[in-house]
C-alpha positions in Angstrom: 92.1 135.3 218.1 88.2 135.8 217.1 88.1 137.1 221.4 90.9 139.8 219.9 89.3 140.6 217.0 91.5 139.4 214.8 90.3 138.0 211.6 92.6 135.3 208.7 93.8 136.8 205.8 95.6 135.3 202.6 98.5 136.4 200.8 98.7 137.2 197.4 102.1 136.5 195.9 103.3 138.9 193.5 106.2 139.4 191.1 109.7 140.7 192.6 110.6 143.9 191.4 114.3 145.2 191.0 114.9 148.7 191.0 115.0 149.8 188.0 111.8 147.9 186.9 109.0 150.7 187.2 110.9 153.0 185.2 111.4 150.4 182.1 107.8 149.2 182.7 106.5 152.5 182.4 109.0 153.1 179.0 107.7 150.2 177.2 103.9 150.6 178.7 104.5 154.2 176.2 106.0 152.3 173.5 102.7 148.9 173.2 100.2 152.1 173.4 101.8 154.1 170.5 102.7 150.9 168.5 99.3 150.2 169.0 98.1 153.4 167.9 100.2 153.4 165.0 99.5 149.9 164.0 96.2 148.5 164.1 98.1 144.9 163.7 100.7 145.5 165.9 99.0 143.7 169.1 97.9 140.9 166.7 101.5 140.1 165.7 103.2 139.5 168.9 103.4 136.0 170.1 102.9 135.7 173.5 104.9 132.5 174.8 105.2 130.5 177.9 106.2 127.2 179.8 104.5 125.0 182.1 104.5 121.3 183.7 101.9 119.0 183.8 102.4 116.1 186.4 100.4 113.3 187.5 99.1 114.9 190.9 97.3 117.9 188.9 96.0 120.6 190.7 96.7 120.4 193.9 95.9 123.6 195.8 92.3 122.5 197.4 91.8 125.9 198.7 88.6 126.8 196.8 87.7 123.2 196.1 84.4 122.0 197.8 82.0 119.0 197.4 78.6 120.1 198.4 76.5 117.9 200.6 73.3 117.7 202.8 74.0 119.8 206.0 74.5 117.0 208.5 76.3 114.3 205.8 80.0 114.5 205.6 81.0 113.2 202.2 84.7 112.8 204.0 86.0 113.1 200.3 89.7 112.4 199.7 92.1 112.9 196.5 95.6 111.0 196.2 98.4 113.7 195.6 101.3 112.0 196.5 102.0 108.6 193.9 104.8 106.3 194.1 105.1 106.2 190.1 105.4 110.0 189.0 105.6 111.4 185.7 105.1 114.8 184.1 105.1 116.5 180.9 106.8 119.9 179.9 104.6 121.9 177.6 105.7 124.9 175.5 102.3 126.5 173.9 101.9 130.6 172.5 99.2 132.6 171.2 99.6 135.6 168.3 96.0 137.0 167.3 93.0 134.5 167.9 95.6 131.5 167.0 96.7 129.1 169.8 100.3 127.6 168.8 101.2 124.4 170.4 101.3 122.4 172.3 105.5 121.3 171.8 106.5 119.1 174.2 109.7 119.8 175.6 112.6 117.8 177.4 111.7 116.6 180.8 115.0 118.3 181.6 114.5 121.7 180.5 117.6 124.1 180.1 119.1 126.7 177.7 120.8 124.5 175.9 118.0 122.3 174.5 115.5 125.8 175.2 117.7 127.0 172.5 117.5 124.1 170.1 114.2 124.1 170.5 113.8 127.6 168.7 116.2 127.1 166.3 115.0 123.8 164.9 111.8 122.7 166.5 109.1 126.1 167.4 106.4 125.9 165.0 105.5 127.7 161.9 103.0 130.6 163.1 100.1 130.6 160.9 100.0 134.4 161.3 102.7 137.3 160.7 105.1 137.2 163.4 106.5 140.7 164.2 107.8 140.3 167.7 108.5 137.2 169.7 107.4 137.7 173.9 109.8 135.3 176.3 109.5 134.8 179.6 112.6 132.7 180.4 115.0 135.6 181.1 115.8 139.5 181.5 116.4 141.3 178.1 118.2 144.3 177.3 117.1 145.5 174.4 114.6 148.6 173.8 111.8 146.4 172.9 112.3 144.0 175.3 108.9 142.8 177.3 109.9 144.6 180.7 106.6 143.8 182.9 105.0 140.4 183.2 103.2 138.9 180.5 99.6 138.8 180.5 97.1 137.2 182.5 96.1 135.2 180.0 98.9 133.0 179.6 99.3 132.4 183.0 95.1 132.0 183.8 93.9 131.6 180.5 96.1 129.5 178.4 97.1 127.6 181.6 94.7 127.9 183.7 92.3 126.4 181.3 94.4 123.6 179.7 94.8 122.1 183.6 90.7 122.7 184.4 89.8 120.5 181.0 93.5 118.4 181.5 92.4 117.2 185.0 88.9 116.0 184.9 89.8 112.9 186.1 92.5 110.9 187.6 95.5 110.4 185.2 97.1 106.8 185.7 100.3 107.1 182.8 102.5 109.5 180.9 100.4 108.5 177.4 97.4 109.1 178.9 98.3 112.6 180.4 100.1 113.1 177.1 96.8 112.6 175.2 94.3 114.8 177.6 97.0 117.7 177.5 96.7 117.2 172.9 92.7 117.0 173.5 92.3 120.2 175.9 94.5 122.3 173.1 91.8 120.8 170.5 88.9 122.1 172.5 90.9 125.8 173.3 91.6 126.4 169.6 87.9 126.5 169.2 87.6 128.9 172.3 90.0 131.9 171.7 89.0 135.6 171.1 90.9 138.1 169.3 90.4 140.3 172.3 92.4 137.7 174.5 95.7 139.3 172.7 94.5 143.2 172.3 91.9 144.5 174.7 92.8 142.4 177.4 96.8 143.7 177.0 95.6 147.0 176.2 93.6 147.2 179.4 96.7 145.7 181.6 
């Protein structure tokens, strides 16, 4: 290949678009701007909520993971990924202003039905005012609906972070995993910024 001049490239995996999407993205783009505009505390009262699973095998994309060694010593490191006893934890976390909500553990089966008992009976209090309510777990219809993807900093932040402090370590049982997910929350209440929730979405 290199005698062809061809070089390897990655992928980047992106969101699937219907057809319709740009057009509604664009719409409701206009709308956060002037809402914005309008209302300095607008941005500051949308809670931005997601999902994610934490399992026993952690992080396991190795791709930019290195141990640095002397030039002619091969550490020959290895990391287990694949466990006879498995086990993993559904977390439900938001943020609304500079306040991280969560974590709520949710059923190891996740589905509407218990999704939806969830926010009737268990989603906790905000400590700030609530004026809309950001899903990710399905298409909406209505005007204000959140029609492009949420933020970059649920995804990499919120998540992104919580697994980086969550996996320092090997995890050997559910409690234990349970407890390191409770402690990493702890440590990023102390850590968000205001601007994670307005410049960042104003500048997406």
């Amino acid at each position: 290949m290199h005698n062809e001049k061809k070089y390897p490239f990655h992928g980047t995996g992106v969101q699937g678009l219907e057809e319709t999407d740009p057009a509604r993205r664009i719409r409701f783009c206009r709308f956060l701007l002037n809402a914005d505009i309008d209302d300095a505390w607008f941005l500051k009262s949308i809670l931005w909520t997601d999902e994610s699973k934490f399992s026993r095998e952690g992080i396991t994309n190795f791709h930019n993971l290195h141990e640095w060694a002397d030039k002619d010593s091969n550490p020959n490191w290895k990391k287990q990924i694949s466990f006879q006893r498995q086990f993993s934890i559904n977390v439900w976390a938001g943020v609304i202003g500079r306040t991280l909500v969560g974590p709520h553990i949710l059923p190891d089966n996740l589905n509407g039905q218990n999704y939806l008992e969830f926010m009737i009976n268990d989603l906790p209090r905000t400590p700030e005012p609530l004026f809309f309510w950001q899903l990710d777990r399905e298409r909406r219809t209505h005007p204000l609906a959140y029609q492009i993807a949420r933020p970059d900093f649920v995804g990499f932040f919120l998540w992104g972070r919580a697994k980086e402090l969550v996996y320092t370590t090997e995890i050997t049982t559910r409690e234990e995993l349970l407890q390191r997910i409770e402690a990493a929350f702890e440590i990023m209440k102390q850590e968000i910024q205001m601007k994670v929730t307005t410049t960042e979405v104003r500048n997406r």
